[in-house]
C-alpha positions as a Markdown table, in Angstrom:
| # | Residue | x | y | z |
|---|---|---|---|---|
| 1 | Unk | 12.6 | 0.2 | -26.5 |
| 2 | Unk | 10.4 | -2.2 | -27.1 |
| 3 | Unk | 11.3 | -4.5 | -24.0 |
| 4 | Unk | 11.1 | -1.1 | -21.7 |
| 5 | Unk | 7.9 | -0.7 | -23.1 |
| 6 | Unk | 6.5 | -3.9 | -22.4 |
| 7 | Unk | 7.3 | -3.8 | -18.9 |
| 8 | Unk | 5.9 | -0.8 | -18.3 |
| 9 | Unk | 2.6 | -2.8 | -19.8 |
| 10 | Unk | 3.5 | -5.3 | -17.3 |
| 11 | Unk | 3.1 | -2.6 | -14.2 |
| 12 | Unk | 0.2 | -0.9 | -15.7 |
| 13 | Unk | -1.6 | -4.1 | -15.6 |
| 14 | Unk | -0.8 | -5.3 | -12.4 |
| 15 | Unk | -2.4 | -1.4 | -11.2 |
| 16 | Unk | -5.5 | -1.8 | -13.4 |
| 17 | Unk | -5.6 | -5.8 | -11.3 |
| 18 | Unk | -5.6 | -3.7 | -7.9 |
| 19 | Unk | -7.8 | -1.1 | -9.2 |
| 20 | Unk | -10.5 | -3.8 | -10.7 |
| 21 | Unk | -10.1 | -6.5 | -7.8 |
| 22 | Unk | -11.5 | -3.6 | -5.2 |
| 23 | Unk | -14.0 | -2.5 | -7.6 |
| 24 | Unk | -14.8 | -6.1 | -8.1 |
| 25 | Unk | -14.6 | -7.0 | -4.5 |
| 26 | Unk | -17.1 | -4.0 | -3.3 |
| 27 | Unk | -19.6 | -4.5 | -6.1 |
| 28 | Unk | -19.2 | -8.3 | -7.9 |
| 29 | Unk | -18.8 | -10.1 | -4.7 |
| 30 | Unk | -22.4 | -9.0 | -2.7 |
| 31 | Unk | -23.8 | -10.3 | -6.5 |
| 32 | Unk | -21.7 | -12.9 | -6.2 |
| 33 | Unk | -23.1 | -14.1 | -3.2 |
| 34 | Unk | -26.8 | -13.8 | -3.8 |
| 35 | Unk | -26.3 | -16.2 | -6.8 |
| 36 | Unk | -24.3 | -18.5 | -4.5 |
| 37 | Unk | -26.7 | -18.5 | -2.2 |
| 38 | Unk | -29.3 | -19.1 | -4.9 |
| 39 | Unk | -27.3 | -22.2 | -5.9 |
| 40 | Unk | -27.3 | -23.4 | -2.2 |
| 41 | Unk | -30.6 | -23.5 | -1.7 |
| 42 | Unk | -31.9 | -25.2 | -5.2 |
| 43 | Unk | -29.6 | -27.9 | -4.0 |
| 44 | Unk | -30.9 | -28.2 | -0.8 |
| 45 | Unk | -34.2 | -28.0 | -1.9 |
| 46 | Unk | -33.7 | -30.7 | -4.9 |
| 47 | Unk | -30.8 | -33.3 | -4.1 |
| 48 | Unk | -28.7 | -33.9 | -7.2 |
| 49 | Unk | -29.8 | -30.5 | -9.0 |
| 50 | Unk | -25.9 | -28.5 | -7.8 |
| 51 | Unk | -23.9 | -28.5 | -10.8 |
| 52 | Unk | -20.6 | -27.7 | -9.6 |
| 53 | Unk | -19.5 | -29.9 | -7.4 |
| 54 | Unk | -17.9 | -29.9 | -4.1 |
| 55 | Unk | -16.0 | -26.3 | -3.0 |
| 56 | Unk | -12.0 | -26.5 | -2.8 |
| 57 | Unk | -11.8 | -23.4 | -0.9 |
| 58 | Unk | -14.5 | -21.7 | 0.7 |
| 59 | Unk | -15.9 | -18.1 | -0.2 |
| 60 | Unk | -14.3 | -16.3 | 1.9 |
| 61 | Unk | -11.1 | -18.0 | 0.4 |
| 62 | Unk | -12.7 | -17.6 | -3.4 |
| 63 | Unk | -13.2 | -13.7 | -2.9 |
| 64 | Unk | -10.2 | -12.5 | -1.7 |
| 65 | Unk | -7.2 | -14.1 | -2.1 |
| 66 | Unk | -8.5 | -16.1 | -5.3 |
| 67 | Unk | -10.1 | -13.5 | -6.8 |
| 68 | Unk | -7.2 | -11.3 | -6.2 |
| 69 | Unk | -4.5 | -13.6 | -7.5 |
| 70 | Unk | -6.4 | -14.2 | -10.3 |
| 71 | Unk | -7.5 | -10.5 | -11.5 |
| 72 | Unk | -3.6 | -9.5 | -10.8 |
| 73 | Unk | -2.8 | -12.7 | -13.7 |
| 74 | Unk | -5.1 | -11.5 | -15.9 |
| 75 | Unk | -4.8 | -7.8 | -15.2 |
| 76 | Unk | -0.5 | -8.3 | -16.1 |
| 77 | Unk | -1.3 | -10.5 | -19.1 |
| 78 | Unk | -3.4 | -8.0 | -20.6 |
| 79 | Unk | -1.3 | -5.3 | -19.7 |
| 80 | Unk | 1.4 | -7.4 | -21.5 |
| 81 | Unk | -0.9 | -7.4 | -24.8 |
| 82 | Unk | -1.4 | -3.9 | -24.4 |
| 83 | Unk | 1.9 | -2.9 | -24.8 |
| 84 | Unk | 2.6 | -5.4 | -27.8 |
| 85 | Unk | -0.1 | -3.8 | -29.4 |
| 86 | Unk | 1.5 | -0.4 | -29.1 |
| 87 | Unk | 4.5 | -1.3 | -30.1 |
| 88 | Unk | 2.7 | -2.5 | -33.1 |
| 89 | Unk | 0.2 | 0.3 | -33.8 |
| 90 | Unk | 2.0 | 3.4 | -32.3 |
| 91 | Unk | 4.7 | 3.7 | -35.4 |
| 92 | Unk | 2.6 | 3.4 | -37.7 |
| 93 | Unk | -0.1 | 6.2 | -36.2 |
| 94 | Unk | 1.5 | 8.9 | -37.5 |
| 95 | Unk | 1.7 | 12.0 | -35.6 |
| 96 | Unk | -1.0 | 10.7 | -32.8 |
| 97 | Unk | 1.1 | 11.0 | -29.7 |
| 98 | Unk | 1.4 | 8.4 | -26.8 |
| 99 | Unk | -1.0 | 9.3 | -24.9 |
| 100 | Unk | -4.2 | 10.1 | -27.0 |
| 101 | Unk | -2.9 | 6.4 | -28.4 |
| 102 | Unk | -3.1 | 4.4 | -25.8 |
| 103 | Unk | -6.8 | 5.8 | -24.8 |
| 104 | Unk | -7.9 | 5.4 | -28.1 |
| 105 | Unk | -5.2 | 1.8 | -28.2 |
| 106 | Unk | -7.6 | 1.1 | -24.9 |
| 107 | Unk | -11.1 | 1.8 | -26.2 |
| 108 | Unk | -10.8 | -0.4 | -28.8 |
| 109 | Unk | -9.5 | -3.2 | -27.6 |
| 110 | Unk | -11.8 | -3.3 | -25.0 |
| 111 | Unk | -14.8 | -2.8 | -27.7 |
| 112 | Unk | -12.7 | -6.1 | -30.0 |
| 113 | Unk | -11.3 | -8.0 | -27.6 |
| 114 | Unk | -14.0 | -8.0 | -24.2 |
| 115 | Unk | -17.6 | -6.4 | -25.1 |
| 116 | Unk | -18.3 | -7.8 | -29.0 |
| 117 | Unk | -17.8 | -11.4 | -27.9 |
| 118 | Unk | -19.5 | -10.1 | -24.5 |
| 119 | Unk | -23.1 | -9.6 | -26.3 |
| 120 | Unk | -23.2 | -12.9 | -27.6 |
| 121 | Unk | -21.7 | -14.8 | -24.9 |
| 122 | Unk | -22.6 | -12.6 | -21.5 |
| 123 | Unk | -20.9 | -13.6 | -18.4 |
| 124 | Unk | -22.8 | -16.0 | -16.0 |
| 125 | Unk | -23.0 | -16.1 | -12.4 |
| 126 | Unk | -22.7 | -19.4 | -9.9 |
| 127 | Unk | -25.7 | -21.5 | -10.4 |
| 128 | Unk | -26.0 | -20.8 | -14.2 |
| 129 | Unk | -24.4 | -23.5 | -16.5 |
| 130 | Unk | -24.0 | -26.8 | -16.7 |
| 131 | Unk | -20.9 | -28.3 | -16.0 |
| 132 | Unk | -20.6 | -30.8 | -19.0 |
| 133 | Unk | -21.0 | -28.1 | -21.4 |
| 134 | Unk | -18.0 | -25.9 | -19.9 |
| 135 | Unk | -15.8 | -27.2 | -22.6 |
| 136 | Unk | -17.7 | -26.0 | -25.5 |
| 137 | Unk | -19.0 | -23.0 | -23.9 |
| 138 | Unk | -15.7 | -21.7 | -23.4 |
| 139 | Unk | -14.8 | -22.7 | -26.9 |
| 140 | Unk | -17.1 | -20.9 | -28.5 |
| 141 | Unk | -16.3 | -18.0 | -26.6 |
| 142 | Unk | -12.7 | -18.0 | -27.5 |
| 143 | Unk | -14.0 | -18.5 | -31.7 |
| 144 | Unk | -16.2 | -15.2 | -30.5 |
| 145 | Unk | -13.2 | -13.3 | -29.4 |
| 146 | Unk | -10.5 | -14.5 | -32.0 |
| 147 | Unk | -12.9 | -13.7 | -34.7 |
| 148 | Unk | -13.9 | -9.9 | -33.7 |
| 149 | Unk | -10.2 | -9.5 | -33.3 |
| 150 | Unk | -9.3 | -10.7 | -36.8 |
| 151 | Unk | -12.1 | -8.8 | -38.2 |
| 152 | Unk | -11.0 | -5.8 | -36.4 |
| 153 | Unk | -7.4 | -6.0 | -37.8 |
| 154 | Unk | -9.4 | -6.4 | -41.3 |
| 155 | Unk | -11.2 | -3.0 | -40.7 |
| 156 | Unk | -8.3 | -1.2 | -39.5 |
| 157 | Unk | -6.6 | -2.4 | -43.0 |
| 158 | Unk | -9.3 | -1.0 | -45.2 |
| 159 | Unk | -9.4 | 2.3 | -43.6 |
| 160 | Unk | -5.9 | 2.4 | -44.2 |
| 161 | Unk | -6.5 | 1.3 | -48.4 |
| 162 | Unk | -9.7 | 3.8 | -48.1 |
| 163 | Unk | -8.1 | 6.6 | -46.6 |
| 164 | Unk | -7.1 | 8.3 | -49.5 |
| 165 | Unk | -9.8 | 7.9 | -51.2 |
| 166 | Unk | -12.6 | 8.5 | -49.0 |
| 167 | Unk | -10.2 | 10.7 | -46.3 |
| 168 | Unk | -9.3 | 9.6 | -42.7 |
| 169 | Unk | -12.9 | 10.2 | -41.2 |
| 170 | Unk | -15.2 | 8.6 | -43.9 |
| 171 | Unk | -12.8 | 5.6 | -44.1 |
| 172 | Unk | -12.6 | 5.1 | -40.8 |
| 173 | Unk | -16.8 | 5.2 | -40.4 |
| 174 | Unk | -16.9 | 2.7 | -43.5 |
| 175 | Unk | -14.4 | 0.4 | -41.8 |
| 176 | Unk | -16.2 | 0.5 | -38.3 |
| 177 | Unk | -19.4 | -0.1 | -39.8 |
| 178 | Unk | -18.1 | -3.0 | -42.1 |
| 179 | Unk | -16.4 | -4.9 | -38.9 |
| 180 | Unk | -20.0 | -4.1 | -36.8 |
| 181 | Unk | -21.5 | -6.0 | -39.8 |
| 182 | Unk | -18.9 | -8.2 | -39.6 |
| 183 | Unk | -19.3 | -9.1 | -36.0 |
| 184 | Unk | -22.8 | -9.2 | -35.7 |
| 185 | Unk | -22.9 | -11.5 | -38.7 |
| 186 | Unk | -20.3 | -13.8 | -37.1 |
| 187 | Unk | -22.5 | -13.3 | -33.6 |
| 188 | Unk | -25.5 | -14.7 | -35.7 |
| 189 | Unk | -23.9 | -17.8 | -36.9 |
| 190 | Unk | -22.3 | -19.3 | -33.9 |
| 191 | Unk | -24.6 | -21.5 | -31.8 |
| 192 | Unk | -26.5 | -19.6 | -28.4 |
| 193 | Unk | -25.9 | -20.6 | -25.5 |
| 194 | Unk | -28.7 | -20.2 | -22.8 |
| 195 | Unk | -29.0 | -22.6 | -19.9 |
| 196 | Unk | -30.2 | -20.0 | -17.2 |
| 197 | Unk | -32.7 | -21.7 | -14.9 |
| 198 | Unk | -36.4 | -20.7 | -15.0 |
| 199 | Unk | -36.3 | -19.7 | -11.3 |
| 200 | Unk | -33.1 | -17.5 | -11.3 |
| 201 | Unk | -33.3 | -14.4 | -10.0 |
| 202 | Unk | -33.9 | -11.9 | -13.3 |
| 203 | Unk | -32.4 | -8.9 | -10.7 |
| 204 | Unk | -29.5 | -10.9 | -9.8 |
| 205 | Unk | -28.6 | -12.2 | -13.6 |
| 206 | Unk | -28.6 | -8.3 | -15.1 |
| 207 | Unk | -27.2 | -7.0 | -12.0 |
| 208 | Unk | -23.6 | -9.5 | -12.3 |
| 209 | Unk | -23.3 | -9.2 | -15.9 |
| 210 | Unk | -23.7 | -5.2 | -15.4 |
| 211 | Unk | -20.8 | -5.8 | -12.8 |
| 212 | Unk | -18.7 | -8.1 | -14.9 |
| 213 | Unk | -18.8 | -5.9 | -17.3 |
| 214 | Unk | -18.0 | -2.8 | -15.3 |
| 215 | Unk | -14.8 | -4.5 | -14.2 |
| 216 | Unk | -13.9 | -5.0 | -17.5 |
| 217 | Unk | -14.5 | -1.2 | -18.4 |
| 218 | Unk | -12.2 | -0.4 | -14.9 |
| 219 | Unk | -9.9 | -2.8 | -15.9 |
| 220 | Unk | -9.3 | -1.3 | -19.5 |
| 221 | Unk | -9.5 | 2.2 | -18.6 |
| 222 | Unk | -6.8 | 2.0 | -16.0 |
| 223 | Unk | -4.2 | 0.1 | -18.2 |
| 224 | Unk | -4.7 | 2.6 | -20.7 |
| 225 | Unk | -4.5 | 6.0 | -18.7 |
| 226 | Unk | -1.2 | 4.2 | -16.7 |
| 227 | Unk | 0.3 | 3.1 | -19.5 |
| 228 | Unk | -0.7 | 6.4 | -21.6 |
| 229 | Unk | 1.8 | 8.3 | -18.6 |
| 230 | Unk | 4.3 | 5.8 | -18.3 |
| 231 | Unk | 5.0 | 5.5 | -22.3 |
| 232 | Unk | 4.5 | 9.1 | -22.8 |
| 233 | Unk | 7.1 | 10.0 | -20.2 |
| 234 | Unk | 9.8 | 7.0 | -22.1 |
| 235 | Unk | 9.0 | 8.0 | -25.4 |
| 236 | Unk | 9.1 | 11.6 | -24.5 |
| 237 | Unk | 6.6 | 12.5 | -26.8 |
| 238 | Unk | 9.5 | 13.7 | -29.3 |
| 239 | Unk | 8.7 | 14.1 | -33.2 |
| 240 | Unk | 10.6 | 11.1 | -34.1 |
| 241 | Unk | 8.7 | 9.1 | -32.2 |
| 242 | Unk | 7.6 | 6.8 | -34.8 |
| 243 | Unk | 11.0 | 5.6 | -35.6 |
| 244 | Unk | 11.9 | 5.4 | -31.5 |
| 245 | Unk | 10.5 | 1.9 | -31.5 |
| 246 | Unk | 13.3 | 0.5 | -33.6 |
| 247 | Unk | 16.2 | 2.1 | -31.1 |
């Protein structure tokens, strides 16, 4: 079951990758563009000052059939996590059925896994960045996601010692408000990173992490509606569905 389910995670995330490559390619790529063309012209204008280097493919290249290849990648990988973490979460949910999971299964791993480390460490647009500090950049990114994730397992284990103590609601708001601590704690103790030129375009900064992070939402919200359907319709949405997982 747990194989079948998995590749239904697979197809849900290659749908969400079609879904969030046109989204990205009608609103991200115009944004895109402007930055580009910001880039262009501070290197024209100051020899030396571009950052990144020669282009292996042109744009036109970059925002179709690169951006498309590589949403579809990512959108399959995550839809691959997805489904391991419903495998892992859904038996032990109790009578929450498949679909009302993986929409709630959707919502918070989008909130762990893509907008927590997202506040601290906000996407950046072409012409923002230095190229030396890539490395360590995406290092601490990575230490930003892998800790909200590990404090978000932590919080859903104290609701579940809490629960019968406090009751299913007022553990669950003690254990969101202790991994929002948590987080934003963890947030204030990794270094900032902020090399954003003085003459960027304000407009054009807001509007492409706005976009980024609109992709992410479509991106999310379609792997967990598809996959909500396509698990619901294997599983049935029977009684024993808990125990289905081990079959």
């Amino acid at each position: 079951m747990e194989k079948r389910l998995i590749a239904r995670g697979l197809l849900a995330g290659a749908v969400a990758a079609v879904v969030a490559f046109v989204f990205g390619r009608l609103v991200a790529e115009p944004v895109i563009g402007r930055a580009v063309h910001f880039e262009e012209h501070r290197a024209g204008a100051a020899p030396g000052v571009h950052e990144h280097g020669a282009e292996l493919f042109s744009r036109s290249v970059q925002g179709n059939a690169g951006l498309g290849f590589g949403v579809l990648l990512f959108g399959m990988a995550v839809g691959v996590l997805f489904a391991v973490l419903f495998c892992v979460g859904y038996g032990r949910a109790g009578t929450v059925a498949a679909r009302s999971f993986s929409l709630r299964l959707a919502a918070g791993a989008f909130t762990v896994l893509y907008l927590a480390p997202f506040l601290k460490y906000p996407a950046n647009p072409p012409a923002v960045g230095q190229s030396d500090t890539i490395g360590s950049r995406t290092l601490w990114y990575l230490v930003m996601v892998v800790a909200s994730g590990m404090l978000a397992i932590a919080a859903v284990w104290l609701a579940r010692r809490l629960s019968a103590r406090l009751g299913a609601w007022n553990s669950g708001l003690a254990a969101a408000g202790a991994y929002v601590i948590s987080v934003a704690l963890v947030a204030l103790l990794l270094p900032t990173v902020d090399e954003t030129p003085a003459s960027f375009p304000a407009d054009v900064l807001y509007e492409f992490r706005l976009v980024s992070l609109g992709t992410q939402l479509v991106l999310w919200t379609t792997i967990g509606l598809v996959f909500a359907e396509l698990a619901a319709r294997l599983l049935g949405e029977r009684p024993e569905r808990a125990t289905s997982l081990a079959a």
